[in-house]
C-alpha positions as CSV (number, residue, x, y, z in Angstrom):
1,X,1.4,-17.1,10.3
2,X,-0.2,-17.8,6.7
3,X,-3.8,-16.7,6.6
4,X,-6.1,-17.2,3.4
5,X,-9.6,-16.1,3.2
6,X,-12.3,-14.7,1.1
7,X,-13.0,-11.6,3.7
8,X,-11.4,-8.6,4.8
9,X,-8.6,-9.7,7.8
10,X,-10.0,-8.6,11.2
11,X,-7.2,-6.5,13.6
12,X,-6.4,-9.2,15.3
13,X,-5.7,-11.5,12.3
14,X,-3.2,-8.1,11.1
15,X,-1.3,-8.6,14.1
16,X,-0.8,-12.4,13.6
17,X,0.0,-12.0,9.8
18,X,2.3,-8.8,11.3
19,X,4.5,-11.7,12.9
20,X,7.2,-12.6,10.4
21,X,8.4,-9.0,9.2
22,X,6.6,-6.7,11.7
23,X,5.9,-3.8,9.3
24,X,5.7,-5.5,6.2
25,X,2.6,-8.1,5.2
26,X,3.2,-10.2,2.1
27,X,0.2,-10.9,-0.3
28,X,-0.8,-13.2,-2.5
29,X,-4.5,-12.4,-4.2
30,X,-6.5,-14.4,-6.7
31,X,-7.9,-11.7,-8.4
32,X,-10.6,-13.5,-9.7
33,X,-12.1,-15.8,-6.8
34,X,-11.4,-12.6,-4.8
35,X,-9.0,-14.7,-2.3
36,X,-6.0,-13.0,-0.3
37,X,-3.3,-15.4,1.5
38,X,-0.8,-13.4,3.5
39,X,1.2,-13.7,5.8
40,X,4.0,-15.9,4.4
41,X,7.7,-15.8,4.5
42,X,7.8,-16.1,0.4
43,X,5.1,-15.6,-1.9
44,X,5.3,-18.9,-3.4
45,X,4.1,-20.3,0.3
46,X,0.5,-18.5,-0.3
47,X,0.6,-19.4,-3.6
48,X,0.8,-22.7,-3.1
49,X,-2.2,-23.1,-0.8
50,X,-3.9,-20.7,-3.2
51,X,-3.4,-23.1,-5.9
52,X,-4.7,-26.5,-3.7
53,X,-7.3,-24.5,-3.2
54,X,-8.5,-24.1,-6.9
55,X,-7.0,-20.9,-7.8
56,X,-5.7,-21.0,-11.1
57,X,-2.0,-19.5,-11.9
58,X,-3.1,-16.5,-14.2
59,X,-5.0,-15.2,-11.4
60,X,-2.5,-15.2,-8.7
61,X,-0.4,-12.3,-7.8
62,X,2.0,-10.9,-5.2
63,X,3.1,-8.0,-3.4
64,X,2.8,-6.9,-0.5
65,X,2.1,-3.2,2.1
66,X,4.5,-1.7,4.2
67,X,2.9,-0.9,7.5
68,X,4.6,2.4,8.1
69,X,3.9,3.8,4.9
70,X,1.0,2.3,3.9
71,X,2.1,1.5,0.6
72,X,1.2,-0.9,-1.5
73,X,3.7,-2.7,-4.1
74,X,3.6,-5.4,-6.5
75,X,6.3,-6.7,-5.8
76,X,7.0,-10.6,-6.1
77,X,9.2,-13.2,-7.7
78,X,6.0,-15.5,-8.7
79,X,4.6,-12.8,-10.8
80,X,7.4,-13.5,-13.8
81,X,5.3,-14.7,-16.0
82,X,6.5,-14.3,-19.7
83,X,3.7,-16.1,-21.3
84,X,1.3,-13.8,-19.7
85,X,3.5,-10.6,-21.1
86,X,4.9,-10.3,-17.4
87,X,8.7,-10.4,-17.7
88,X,8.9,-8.2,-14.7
89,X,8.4,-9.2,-10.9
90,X,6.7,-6.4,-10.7
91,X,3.3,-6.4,-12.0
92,X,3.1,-4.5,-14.9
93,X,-0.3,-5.0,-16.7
94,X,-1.9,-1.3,-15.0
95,X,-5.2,-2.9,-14.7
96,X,-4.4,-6.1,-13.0
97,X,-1.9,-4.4,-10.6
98,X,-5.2,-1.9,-10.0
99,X,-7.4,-4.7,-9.4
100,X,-4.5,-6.4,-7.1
101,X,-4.0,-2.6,-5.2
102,X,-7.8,-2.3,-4.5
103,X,-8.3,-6.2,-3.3
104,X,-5.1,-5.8,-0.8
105,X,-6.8,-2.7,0.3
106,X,-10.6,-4.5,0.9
107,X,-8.0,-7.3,2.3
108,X,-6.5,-5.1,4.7
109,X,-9.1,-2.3,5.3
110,X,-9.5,-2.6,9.1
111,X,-5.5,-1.4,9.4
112,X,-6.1,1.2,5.9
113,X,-9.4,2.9,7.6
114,X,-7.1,4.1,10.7
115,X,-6.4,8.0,10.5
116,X,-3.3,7.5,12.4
117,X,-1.7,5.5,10.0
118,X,-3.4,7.7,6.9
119,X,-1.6,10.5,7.9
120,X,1.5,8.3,8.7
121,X,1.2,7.4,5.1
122,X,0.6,10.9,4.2
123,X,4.2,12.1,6.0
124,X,6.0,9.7,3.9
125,X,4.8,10.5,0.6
126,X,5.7,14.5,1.2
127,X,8.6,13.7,2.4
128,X,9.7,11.8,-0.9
129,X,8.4,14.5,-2.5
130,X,10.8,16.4,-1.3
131,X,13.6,15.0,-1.8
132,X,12.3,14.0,-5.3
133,X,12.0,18.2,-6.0
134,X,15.4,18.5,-4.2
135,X,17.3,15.8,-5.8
136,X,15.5,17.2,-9.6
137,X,13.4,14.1,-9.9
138,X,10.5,15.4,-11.3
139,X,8.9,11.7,-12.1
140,X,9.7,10.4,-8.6
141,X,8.3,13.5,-6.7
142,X,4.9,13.8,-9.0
143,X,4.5,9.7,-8.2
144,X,5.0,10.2,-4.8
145,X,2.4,13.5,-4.6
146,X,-0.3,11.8,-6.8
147,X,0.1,9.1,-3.9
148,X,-0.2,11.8,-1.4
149,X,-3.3,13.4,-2.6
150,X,-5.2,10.1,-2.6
151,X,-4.0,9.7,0.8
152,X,-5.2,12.9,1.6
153,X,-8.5,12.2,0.2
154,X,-9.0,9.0,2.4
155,X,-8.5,11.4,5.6
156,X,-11.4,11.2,7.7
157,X,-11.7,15.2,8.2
158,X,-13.8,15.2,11.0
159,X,-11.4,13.4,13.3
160,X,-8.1,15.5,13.1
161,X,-7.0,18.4,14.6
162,X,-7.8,22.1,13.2
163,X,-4.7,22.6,12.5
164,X,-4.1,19.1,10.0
165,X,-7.6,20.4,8.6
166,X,-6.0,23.7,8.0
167,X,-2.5,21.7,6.9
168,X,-4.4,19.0,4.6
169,X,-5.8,22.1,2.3
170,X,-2.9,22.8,1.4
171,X,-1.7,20.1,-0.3
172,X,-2.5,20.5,-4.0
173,X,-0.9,19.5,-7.2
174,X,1.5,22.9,-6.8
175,X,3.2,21.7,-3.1
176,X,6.8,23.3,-3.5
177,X,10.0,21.2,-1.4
178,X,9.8,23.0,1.1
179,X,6.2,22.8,2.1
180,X,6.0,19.6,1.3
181,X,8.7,18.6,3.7
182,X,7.6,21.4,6.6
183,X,3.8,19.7,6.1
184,X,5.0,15.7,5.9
185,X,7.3,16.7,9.9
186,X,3.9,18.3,11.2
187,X,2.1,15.2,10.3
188,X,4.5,12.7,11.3
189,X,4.7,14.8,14.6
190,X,0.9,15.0,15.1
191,X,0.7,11.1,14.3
192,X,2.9,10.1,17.4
């Protein structure tokens, strides 16, 4: 089910736009009217009501957020663009994929706000940290722990266990494989 609106989704509109791909909500943003259509099977569907609605093309973009991980991409075929310097369907101008990121976040923020699925998110990133310090990938394991430390910032403290308190210190900048792996199973363990 395609929803567009000007206002963050409430639960119950998540689990509609959840229908299609289950963990997986496609985005389409006008990131100048501050508009979000999601919910589509392509991107070009939202896009297309976007634009009947007045949006213009420069302003629309796609992507999407994986449920499970909470991560956000920008990630679509109608954001190949050459005349606006995108050649890429992923965006690749830093601040309009920031200004995308943070709208799909006010978008979605009754699903982002939950601890559960903070600390879900949380798992995942030290998990590809992991293997991205195991496999020698130092660019893909520092991406995936600068993703983790926001995550960890967006953790409402007073609401977890001790012992996540006690885990979520010590994830810093200096996480080594193995922690980073032991912490991301005590997460995912704690978030089930």
């Amino acid at each position: 089910m395609i929803i567009t609106k000007a206002e963050p989704y409430t639960k119950e509109e998540i689990e509609k736009l959840r229908e299609l791909f289950d963990i997986y909500i496609k985005t389409v943003v006008d990131i100048k009217r501050k508009i979000c259509s999601a919910g589509a099977d392509r991107h070009f569907d939202s896009e297309q009501i976007l634009l009947q609605q007045g949006s213009k093309q420069e302003d629309l973009w796609g992507g999407g957020i994986d449920l499970e991980t909470m991560m956000i991409d920008s990630n679509a075929m109608i954001n190949i663009r050459p005349q606006q310097g995108n050649t890429s369907n992923e965006i690749q101008d830093a601040k309009i994929r920031e200004k995308f990121e943070n709208l799909t976040k006010y978008f979605l923020k009754q699903y982002m706000k939950n601890n559960k699925f903070i600390l879900k998110s949380l798992a995942s990133d030290l998990k590809r940290v992991a293997l991205g310090k195991y496999r020698g990938s130092n660019e893909m394991a520092s991406r995936f722990l600068e993703e983790a430390l926001k995550r960890k910032g967006e953790v409402e403290m007073k609401e977890v266990a001790p012992y996540i308190k006690n885990i979520l210190e010590k994830i810093n900048k200096n996480v080594n494989a193995e922690d980073a792996l032991m912490y991301s199973t005590l997460l995912q363990n704690y978030t089930r």
